[in-house]
GURO-172918 format. One record per residue (C-alpha): x, y, z; residue number from 1. Coordinates in steps of 0.5 Angstrom, whole numbers, plus 500, padded with zeros to 3 digits. Each point is the difference from the previous one (the first is absolute). Layout:
BEGIN
- X; Y; Z; NUM
...
END
This chain:
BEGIN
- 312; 657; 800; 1
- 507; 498; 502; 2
- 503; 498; 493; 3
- 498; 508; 499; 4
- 503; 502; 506; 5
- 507; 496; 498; 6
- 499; 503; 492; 7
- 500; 507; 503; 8
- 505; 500; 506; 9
- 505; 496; 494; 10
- 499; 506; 495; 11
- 502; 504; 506; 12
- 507; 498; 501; 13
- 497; 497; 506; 14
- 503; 492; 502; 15
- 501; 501; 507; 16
- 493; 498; 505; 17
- 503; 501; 508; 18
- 496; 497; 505; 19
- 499; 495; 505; 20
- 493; 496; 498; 21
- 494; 499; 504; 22
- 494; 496; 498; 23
- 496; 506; 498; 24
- 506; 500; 493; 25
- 501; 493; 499; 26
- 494; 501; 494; 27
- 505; 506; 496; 28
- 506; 494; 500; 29
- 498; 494; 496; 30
- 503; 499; 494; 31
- 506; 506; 502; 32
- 502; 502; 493; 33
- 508; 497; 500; 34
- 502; 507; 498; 35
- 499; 503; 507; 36
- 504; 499; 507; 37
- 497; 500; 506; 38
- 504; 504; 506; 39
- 498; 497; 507; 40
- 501; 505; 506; 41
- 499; 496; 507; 42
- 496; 506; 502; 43
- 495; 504; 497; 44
- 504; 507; 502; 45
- 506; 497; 497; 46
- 496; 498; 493; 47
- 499; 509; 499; 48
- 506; 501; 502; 49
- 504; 495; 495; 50
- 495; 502; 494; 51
- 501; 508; 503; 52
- 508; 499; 498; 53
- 499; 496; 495; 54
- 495; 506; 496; 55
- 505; 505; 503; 56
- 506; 497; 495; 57
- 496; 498; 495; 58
- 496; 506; 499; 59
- 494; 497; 498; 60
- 494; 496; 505; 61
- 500; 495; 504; 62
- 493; 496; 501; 63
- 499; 497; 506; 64
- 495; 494; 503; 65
- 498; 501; 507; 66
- 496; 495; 505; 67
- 493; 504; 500; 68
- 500; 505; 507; 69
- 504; 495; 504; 70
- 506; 502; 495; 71
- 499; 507; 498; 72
- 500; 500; 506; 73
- 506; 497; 502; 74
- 504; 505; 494; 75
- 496; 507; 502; 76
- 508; 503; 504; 77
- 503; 498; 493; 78
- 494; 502; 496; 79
- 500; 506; 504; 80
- 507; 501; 498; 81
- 499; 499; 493; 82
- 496; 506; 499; 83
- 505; 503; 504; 84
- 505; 499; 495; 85
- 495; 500; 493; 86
- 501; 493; 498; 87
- 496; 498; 495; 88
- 496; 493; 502; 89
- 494; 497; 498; 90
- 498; 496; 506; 91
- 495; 495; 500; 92
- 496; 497; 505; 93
- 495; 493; 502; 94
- 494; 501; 501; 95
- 495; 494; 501; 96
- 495; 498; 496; 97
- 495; 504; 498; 98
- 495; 496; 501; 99
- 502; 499; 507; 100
- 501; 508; 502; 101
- 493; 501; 503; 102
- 502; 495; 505; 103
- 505; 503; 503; 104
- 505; 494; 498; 105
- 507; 498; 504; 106
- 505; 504; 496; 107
- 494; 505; 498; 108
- 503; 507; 499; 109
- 495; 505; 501; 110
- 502; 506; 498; 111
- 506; 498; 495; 112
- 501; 506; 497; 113
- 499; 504; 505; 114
- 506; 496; 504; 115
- 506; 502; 497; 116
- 498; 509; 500; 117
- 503; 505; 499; 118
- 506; 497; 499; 119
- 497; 497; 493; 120
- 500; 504; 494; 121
- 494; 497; 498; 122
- 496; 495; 503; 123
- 495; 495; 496; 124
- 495; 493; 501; 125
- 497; 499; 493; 126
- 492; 500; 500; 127
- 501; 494; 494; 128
- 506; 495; 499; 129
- 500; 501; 493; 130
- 502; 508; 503; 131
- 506; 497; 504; 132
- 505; 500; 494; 133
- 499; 508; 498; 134
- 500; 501; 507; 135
- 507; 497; 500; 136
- 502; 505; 494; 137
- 497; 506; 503; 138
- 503; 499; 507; 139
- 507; 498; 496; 140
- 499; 507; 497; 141
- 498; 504; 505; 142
- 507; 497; 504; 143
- 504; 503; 495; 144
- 497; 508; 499; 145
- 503; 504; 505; 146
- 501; 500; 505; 147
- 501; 493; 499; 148
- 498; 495; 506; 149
- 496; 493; 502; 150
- 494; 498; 498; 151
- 494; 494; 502; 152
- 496; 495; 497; 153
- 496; 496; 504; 154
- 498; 493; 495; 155
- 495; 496; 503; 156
- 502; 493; 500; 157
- 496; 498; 496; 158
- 501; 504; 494; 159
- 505; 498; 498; 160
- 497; 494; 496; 161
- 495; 505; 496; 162
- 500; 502; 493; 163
- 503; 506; 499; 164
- 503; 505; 494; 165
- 507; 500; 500; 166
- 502; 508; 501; 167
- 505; 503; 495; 168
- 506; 505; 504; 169
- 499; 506; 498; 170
- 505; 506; 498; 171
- 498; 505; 507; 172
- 505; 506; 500; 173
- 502; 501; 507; 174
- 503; 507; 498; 175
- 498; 506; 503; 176
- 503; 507; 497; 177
- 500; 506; 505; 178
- 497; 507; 499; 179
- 505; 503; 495; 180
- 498; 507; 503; 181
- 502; 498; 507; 182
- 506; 496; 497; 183
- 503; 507; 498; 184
- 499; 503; 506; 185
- 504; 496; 504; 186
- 506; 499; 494; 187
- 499; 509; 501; 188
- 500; 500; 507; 189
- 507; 494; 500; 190
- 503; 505; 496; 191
- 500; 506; 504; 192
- 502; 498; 506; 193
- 507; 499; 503; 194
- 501; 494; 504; 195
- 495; 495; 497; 196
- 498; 492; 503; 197
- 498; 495; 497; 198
- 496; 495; 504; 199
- 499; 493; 497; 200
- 496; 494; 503; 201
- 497; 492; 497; 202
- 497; 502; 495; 203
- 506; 504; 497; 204
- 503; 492; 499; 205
- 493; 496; 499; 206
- 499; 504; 494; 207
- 507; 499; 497; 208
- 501; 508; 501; 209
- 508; 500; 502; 210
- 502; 502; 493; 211
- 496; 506; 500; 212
- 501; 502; 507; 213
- 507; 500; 499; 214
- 499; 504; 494; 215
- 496; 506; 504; 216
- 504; 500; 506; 217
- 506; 501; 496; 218
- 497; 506; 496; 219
- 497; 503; 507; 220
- 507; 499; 503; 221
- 496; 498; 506; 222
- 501; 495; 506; 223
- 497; 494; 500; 224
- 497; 498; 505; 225
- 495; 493; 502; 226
- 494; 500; 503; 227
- 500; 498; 508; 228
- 498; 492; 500; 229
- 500; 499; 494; 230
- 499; 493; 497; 231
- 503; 501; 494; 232
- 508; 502; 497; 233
- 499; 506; 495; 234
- 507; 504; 500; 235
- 507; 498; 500; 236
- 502; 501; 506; 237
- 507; 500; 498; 238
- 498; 505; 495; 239
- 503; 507; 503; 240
- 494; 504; 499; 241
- 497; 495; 506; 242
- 498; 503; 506; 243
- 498; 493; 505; 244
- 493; 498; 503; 245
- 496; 505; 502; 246
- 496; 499; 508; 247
- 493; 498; 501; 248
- 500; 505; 506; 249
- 497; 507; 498; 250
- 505; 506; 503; 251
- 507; 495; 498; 252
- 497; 498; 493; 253
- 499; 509; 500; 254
- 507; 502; 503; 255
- 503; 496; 494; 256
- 497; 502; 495; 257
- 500; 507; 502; 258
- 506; 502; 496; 259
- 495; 499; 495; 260
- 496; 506; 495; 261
- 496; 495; 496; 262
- 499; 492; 501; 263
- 496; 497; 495; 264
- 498; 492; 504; 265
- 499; 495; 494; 266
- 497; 493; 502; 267
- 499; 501; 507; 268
- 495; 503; 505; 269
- 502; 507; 502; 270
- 501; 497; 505; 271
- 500; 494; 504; 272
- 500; 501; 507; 273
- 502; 494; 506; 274
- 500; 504; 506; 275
- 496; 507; 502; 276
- 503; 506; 498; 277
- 499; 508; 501; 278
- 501; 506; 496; 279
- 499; 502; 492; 280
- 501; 494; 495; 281
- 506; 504; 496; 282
- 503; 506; 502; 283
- 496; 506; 499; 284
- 501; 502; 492; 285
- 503; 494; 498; 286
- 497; 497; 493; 287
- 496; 494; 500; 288
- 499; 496; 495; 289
- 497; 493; 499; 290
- 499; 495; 494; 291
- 497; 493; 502; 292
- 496; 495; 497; 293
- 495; 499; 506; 294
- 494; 506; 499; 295
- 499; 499; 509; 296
- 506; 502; 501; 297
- 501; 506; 496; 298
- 492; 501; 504; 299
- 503; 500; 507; 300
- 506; 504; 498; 301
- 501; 505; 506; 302
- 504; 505; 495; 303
- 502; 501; 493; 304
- 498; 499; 493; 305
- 498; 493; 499; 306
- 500; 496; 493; 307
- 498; 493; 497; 308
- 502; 496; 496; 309
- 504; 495; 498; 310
- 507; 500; 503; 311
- 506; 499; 494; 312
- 495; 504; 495; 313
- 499; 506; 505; 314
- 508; 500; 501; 315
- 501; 500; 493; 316
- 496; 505; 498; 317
- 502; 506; 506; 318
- 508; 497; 498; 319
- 499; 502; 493; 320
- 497; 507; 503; 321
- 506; 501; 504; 322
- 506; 503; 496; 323
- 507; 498; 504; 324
- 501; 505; 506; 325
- 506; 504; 501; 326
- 499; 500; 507; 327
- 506; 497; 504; 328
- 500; 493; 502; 329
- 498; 498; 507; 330
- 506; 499; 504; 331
- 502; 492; 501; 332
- 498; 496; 506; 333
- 505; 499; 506; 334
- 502; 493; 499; 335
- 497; 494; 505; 336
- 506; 498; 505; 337
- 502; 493; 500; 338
- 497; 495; 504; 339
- 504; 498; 505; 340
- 501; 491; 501; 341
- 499; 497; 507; 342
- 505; 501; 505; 343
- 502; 492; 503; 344
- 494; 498; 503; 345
- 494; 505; 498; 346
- 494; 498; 495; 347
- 501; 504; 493; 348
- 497; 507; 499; 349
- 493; 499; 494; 350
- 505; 506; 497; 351
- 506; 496; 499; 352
- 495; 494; 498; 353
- 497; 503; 495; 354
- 507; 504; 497; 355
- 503; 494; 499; 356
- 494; 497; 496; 357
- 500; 506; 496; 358
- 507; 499; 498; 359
- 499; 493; 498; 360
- 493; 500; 497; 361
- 500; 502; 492; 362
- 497; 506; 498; 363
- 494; 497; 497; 364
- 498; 496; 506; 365
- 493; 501; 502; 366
- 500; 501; 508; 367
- 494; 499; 503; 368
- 499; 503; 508; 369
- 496; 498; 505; 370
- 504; 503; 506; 371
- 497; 506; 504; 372
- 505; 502; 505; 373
- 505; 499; 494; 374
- 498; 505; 494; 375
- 502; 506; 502; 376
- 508; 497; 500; 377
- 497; 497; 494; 378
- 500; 504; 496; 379
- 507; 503; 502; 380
- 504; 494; 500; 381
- 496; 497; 493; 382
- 498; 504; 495; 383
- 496; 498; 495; 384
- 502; 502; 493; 385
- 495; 496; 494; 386
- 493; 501; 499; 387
- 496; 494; 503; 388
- 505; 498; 504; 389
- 498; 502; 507; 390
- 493; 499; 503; 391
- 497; 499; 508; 392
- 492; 501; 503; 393
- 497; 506; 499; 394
- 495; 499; 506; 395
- 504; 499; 505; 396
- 498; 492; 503; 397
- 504; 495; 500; 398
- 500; 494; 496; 399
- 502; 503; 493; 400
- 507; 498; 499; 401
- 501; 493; 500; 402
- 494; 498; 496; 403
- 501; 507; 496; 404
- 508; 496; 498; 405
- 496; 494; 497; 406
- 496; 504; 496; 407
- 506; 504; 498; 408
- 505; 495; 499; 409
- 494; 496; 496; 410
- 501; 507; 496; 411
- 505; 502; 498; 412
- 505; 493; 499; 413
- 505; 505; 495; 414
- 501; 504; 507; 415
- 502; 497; 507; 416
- 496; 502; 505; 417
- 503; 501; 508; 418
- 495; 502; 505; 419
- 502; 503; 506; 420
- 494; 498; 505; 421
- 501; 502; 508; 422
- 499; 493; 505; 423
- 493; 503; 502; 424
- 497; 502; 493; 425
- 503; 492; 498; 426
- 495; 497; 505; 427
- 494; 502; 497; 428
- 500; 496; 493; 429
- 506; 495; 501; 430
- 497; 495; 497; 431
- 501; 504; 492; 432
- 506; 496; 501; 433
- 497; 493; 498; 434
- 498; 503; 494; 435
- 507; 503; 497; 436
- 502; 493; 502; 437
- 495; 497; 496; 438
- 501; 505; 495; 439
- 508; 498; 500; 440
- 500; 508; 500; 441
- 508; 503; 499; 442
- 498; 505; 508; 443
- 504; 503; 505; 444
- 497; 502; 507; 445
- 504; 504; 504; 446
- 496; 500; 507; 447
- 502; 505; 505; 448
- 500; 497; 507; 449
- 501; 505; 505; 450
- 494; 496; 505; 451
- 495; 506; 500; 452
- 496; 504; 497; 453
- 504; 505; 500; 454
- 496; 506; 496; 455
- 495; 501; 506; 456
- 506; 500; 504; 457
- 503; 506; 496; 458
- 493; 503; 499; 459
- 498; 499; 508; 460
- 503; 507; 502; 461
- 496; 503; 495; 462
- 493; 497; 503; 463
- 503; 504; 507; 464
- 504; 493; 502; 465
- 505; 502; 505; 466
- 508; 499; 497; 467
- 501; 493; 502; 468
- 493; 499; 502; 469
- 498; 492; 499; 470
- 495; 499; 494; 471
- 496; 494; 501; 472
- 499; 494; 495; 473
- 507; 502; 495; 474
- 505; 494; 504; 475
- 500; 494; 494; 476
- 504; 496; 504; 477
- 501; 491; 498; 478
- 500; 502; 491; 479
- 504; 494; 497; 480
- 500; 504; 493; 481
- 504; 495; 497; 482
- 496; 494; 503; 483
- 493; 503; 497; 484
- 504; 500; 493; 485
- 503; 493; 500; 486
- 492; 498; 502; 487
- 498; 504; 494; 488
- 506; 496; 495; 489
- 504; 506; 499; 490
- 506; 501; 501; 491
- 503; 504; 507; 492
- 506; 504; 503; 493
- 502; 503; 506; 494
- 504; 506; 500; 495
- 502; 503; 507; 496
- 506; 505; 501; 497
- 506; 496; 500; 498
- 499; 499; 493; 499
- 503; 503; 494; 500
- 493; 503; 498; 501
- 502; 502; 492; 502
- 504; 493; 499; 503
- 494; 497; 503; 504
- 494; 504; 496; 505
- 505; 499; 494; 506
- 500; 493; 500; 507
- 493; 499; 502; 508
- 496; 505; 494; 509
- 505; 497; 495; 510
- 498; 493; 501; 511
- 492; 502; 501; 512
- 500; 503; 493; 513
- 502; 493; 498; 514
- 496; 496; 503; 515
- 494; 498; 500; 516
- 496; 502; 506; 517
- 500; 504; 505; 518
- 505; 502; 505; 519
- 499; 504; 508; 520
- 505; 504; 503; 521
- 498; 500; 507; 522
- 505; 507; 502; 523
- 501; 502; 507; 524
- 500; 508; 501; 525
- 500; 504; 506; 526
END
């Protein structure tokens, strides 16, 4: 059974096996074939979160091996985040023998496949050993339709050793085509209007749309605009169309999209909310329309005309329904004022931190953020201009970014990557960094040291804090960022204010673009 389940991971592209081995997976690694790789993460977290970017760069499944419950659950925030982000993932999980499940052994995972739901697609303990082979290719599969997302395994230990037929990789289409009938409506009801948007969210760029988006968006003379926490890239945001983010709060998401007769939101919910909020979705007789690859968030659509189908064909088909409109272009965006450098003695601002990245970094470098307080300044001071080349955690717990750069760097070795993490966010997966260093991964992370969690301080006043009211539990005191990387074998520096900063991230990315080996930039901001 084991040499079909290499036979099959081999026809699909897959030579990567992310884990952190116990007991109950020893039997699936004797005689590990020469031609795959195992990437060990020092945590199971860490494990998803590595095969997560390294999925999300290579655009095809990762497969992953865990430890039977302990590992799953171990791993579940990062799976959970997985699923947030539409990743596709085979997991595979230990269970102990069969003979030994009617005694409740150590190790035993009782309801293995019930564990890891819902933040599975699908979920599966074969009743037969000989089954586990196809079990494998129908959960590789199901990870890749849309809307695309993890998927679980559990191998009885066992099984491994047993006979089995090896399973060929079948062609499985993973296009969807919409209602062409809605698809008109919407093209028909685009055009009759006079001030249009457009809303993009993830799956504009999972799905390789870009192009197509451009195409429609430059045919309506419409805004664009990115959808409120958005993992992913899927606009230009140099483009003179571009709009900026939209806010994850009802009554400001509405008040900017008020000057608006029709938006057409595609990729994304409509809409993703952080806080509570009051009053109408969209202002009374604005237009909505929605095209997503995901039939539950069409369901649960407050408002609008809601279609399904695959994204770049969807976008394709309503451009080529679009004649170019005559209507007036939307007026272009105020500059963003200069950040400011630090007066003698003052920590930098995250805004003149991230300015002076964008100034230094390449266009097609690939940045990864994992900095909650800083993404709103973010995405003013360094956009992002290429496909592919932005992505950050769509569920909102932390522990992505370190271990999501590994996997991106292991992705994407034509492209460098930068990530841009926040000192809190950094604690939670930091030992990611041993594996770039075993790796010898070419990596640049720029930690944001402002000793706290600042995001809930920002968000206090929301929740009814008083101004200036202390927030318990957001102090991080005593982080040697620089230490912690030395003790993983990278490479480290320290920035403060007194230092010439664009000489310094000049220096520092263009020796970690020839390296072979991770470099952190410890970087301290007010």
């Amino acid at each position: 059974m084991r040499d079909a389940v290499y036979g099959f991971l081999r026809e699909a592209g897959i030579r990567h096996v992310f884990g952190n081995p116990g007991s109950t997976e020893l039997p699936f690694f004797r005689d590990f074939p020469s031609d795959f790789s195992y990437v060990l993460g020092l945590h199971e977290s860490i494990v998803v979160g590595m095969a997560d970017g390294h999925a999300q760069a290579s655009r095809r499944p990762s497969f992953v091996n865990l430890h039977s419950a302990a590992g799953v659950g171990n791993a579940m925030g990062a799976i959970f985040t997985a699923f947030k982000n539409h990743t596709p993932m085979v997991i595979t999980a230990g269970q102990q023998a069969r003979s030994m499940l009617p005694y409740d052994p150590f190790l035993y995972s009782e309801r293995a496949t019930e564990l890891p739901r819902p933040y599975v697609k699908w979920a599966a303990e074969p009743a037969r050993a000989e089954d586990v082979p196809r079990a494998i290719a129908r959960a590789y599969h199901v990870a890749m339709m849309p809307p695309r997302g993890p998927v679980l395994v559990s191998v009885p230990a066992d099984d491994w050793d047993r006979p089995a037929e090896p399973v060929p990789l079948r062609a499985v289409s993973q296009a969807v085509r919409p209602d062409a009938g809605l698809l008109g409506r919407m093209a028909e009801g685009m055009g009759a209007c006079e001030r249009p948007a457009i809303v993009v969210g993830d799956a504009v760029d999972r799905a390789g749309a870009w192009e197509a988006v451009l195409d429609l968006a430059g045919r309506q003379r419409a805004r664009v605009y990115a959808a409120p926490m958005s993992g992913r890239c899927s606009f230009p945001e140099d483009h003179p169309l571009f709009g900026g983010i939209l806010p994850a709060m009802r009554d400001a998401l509405r008040r900017q999209l008020a000057g608006h007769d029709a938006v057409l939101v595609l990729g994304a919910p409509a809409f993703t909310y952080h806080v509570e909020g009051e009053g109408p979705f969209v202002e009374p007789g604005t237009a909505l329309f929605l095209i997503v690859d995901e039939p539950d968030t069409a369901a649960w659509a407050p408002v609008g005309l809601a279609a399904v189908g695959s994204l770049r064909e969807s976008v394709q088909e309503l451009a080529a329904l679009s004649p170019h409109s005559a209507r007036a272009l939307p007026p272009p965006r105020a500059p963003v004022p200069a950040a400011a450098p630090p007066h003698a003695g003052e920590r930098m601002s995250i805004a003149y931190v991230l300015q002076t990245l964008s100034e230094v970094r390449r266009r097609d470098d690939v940045i990864l953020e994992e900095a909650a307080s800083a993404r709103p300044v973010l995405q003013r001071y360094l956009p992002i201009y290429e496909s592919h080349g932005y992505y950050a955690c769509s569920s909102g717990g932390l522990g992505f970014g370190m271990a999501a750069a590994v996997g991106l760097a292991m992705g994407n070795r034509d492209r460098h990557v930068i990530g841009v993490v926040g000192d809190g966010s950094s604690m939670y997966a930091f030992q990611a960094l041993w594996t770039a260093a075993q790796l010898r991964l070419p990596l640049t992370l720029i930690i944001l040291r402002n000793r706290r969690y600042a995001a809930l301080e920002h968000f206090a006043p929301v929740f009814g804090f008083a101004e200036g009211e202390r927030v318990p539990g957001t102090a991080l005191p005593g982080l040697d960022f620089v230490k912690l990387a030395q003790a993983m074998d990278c490479d480290a520096r320290r920035i403060g204010g007194e230092t010439d900063l664009r000489a310094a991230l000049d220096a520092a990315i263009g020796s970690a673009r020839r390296a072979e080996r991770p470099l952190v930039l410890e970087i301290e901001v007010a």
